[in-house]
N, C-alpha and C positions, 0 to 999 in steps of 0.2 A: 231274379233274387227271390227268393223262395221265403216265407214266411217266418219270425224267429219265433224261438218256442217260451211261452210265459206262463198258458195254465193246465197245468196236471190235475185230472182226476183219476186217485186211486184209489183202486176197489178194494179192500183188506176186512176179512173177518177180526182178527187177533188186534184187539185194541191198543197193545202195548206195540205193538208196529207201529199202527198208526199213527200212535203218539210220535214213536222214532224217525219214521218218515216223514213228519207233518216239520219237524224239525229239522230234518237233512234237505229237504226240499225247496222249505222256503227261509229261513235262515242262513244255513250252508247254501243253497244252490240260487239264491233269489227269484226265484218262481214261484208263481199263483197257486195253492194247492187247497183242493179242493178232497176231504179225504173220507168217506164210505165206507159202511159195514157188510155191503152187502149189494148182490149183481140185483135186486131189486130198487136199492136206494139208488143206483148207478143209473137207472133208468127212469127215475123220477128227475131226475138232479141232471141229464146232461142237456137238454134244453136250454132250462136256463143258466147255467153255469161256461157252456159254451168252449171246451177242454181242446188245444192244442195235441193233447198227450191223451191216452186210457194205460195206468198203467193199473194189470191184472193180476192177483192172484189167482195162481190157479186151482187151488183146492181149499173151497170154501165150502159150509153145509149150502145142502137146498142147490140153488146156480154155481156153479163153480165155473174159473173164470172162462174157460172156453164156450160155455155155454152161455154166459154174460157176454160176451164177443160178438156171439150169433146175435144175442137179442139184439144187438145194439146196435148192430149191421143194418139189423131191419127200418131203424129210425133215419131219417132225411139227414138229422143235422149231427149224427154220428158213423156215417155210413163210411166217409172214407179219414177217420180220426185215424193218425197210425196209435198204434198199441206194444206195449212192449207188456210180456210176459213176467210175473217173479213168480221163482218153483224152488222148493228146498231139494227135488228130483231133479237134474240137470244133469240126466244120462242123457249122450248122442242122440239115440233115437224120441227120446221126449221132448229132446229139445228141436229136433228135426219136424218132430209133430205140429209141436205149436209155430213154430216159422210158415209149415204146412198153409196152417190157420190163417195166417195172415199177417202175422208179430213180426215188428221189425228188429225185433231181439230180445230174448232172455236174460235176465239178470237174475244171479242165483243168490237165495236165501239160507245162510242170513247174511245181508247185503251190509258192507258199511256203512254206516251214516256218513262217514267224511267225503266220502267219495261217490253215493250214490246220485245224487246230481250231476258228478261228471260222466258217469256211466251213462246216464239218461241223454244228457244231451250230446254225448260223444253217437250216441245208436240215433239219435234225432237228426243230426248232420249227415252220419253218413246214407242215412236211408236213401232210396230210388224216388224222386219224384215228378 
């Protein structure tokens, strides 16, 4: 029995997502969310916040999220979190990249809020573990 998924941290530059997801996530989805301006705050924060999920944007100033992935890889207590990827690009090939990376799926921006906690945990279930 594989473990259930209850805390999200997402990394989001754009505030007014965050707001939208901090709502679709733990309202709509009932899940723990724990929500990030930045692949530096991400790395302050996953210790003790302790995230079932990393979800990434990927094009942030400064770290952007693939590069926030790496950092994070490097930490003990984030090294095998799965991550799902969110990109307003979600051609084949970028999407094929970040899977590349490590992502156990893309969700493309801009994301429902009614549905984006099912998207999260429908790529949560089906991942390889």
């Amino acid at each position: 029995m594989s473990k259930s998924l209850q805390r999200i941290l997402y990394v989001e530059d754009e505030a007014d997502i965050r707001t939208v997801a901090q709502l679709a996530l733990e309202a709509v989805g009932g899940f723990t969310a724990l929500l990030v301006a930045s692949g530096a705050e991400a790395l302050e924060s996953v210790r003790d916040f302790a995230p079932d999920l990393l979800l990434l944007d990927v094009m942030m100033p400064g770290m952007d999220g693939p590069a926030t992935l790496s950092a994070l890889r490097a930490l003990p207590e984030a090294a095998t979190v799965p991550v799902v990827f969110l990109t307003a690009r979600a051609q084949p090939a970028e999407v094929a990249a970040l899977i590349a990376q490590g992502a156990i799926g893309v969700i493309t921006k801009p994301f429902d809020p009614m549905t984006l906690a099912d998207q999260v945990r429908s790529l949560w279930e089906k991942r390889v573990v």
